[in-house]
C-alpha positions as CSV (number, residue, x, y, z in Angstrom):
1,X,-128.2,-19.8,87.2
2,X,-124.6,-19.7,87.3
3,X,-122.8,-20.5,90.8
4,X,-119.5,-18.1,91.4
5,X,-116.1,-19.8,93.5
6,X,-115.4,-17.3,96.0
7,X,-111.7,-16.1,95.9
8,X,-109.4,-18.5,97.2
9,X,-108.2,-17.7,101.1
10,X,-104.8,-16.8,101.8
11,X,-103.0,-19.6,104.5
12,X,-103.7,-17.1,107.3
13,X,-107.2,-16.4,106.3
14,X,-108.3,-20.0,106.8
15,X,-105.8,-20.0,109.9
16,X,-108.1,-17.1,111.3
17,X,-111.9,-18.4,109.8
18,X,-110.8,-22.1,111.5
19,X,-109.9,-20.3,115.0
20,X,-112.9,-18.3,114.7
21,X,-115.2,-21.3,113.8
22,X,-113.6,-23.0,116.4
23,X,-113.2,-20.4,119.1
24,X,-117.2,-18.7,118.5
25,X,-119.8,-20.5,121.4
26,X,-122.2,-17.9,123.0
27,X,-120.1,-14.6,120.9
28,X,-117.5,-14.4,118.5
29,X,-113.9,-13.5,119.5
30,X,-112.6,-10.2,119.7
31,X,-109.8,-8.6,117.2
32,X,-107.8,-8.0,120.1
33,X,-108.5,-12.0,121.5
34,X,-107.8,-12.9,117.9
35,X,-104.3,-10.8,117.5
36,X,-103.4,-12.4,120.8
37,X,-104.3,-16.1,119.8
38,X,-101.8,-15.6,116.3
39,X,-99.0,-13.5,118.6
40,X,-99.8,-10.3,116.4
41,X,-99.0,-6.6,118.6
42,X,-101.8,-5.0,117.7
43,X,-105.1,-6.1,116.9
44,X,-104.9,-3.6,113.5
45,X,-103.7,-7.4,112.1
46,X,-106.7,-9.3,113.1
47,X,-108.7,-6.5,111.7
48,X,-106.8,-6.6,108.5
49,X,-107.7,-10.4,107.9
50,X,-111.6,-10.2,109.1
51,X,-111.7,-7.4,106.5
52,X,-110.4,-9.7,103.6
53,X,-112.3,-12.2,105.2
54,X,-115.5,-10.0,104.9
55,X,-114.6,-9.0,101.6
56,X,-114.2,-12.9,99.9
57,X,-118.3,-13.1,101.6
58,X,-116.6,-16.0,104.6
59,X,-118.0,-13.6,107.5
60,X,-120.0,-10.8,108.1
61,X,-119.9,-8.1,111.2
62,X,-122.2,-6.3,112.1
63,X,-121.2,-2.9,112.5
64,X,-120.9,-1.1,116.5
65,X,-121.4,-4.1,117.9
66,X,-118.4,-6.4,119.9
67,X,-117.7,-10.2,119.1
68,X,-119.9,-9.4,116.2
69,X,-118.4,-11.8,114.0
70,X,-120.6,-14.4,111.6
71,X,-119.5,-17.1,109.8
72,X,-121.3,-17.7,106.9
73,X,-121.6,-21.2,104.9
């Protein structure tokens, strides 16, 4: 069995996993809470990074749900 690194995160990507790890109690925070928190317009930006995020297997969201953000280890 042969373990695989996941792709390495960008310095916003860890910015946005640590302020979701950090900022996720009872639910997950929103794109638009998450676009506010960096000082991005529009949460299209957020999106943009929980997609690449998805993508390198850090989080996965469930889909037509809210704050449906999850870490994973």
């Amino acid at each position: 069995m042969t373990t695989t690194t996941p792709p390495p995160l960008t310095a916003k990507q860890r910015a946005v996993l640590e302020y979701i790890r950090t900022n996720t109690t009872a639910a997950s925070p929103t794109s638009r809470e998450i676009a506010a928190a960096f000082g991005w317009r529009s949460p299209h930006a957020a999106t943009v990074h929980l997609k690449a995020l998805e993508k390198k297997g850090r989080i996965r969201r469930l889909q037509g749900r809210r704050r449906n953000i999850e870490v994973l280890p």
